[in-house]
N, C-alpha and C positions, 0 to 999 in steps of 0.2 A: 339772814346770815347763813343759815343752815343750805339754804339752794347756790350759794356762793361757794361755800368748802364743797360741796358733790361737785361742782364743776372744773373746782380746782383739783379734787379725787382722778373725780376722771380725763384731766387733760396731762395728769403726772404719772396715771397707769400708758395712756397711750403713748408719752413721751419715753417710757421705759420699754414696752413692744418695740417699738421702734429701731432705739437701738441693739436690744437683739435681732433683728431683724440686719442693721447694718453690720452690725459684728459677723454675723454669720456669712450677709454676702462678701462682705472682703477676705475672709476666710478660703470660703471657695474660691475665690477671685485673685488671691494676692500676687501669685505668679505671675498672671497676666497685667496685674496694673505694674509692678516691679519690671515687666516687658515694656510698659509704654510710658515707665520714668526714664528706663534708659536711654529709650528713643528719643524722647524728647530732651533730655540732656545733651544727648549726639543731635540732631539736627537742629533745635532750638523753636523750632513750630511743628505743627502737625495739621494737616486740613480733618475732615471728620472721617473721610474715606482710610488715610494712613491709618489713623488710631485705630479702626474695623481690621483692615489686617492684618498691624501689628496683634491684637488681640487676637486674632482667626488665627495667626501663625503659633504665638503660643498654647493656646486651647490644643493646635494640632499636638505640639510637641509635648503638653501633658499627660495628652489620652496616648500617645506613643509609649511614654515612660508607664504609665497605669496598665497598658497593653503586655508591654516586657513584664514587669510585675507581678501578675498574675499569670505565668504561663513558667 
């Protein structure tokens, strides 16, 4: 019983990494996925190449505003 509860230990510690893990990346990321809900609202598909742009064009436009920012 005892090698049963360690495994269930540690698949509820990695289940918690995780999602800070996710938390964090949508954090950094949120603008750019809020870039390609809009997108995809407006056009209603995306192939995989749009979504990389859509993404690349907001990345641009956050380091623009973080560039202004600091100066």
């Amino acid at each position: 019983m005892r090698a049963c509860r360690g495994n269930l230990d540690e698949a509820e510690n990695y289940i918690r990494r995780l999602n800070v893990r996710v938390e964090r990346m949508l954090r950094r990321n949120w603008r750019k996925l809020e870039a390609l809900a809009e997108e995809l609202l407006r056009a209603k598909t995306l192939t995989y190449r749009e979504c990389v742009e859509v993404f690349n064009r907001s990345a641009a436009r956050c380091q623009r505003r973080e560039d202004k920012g600091h100066k």
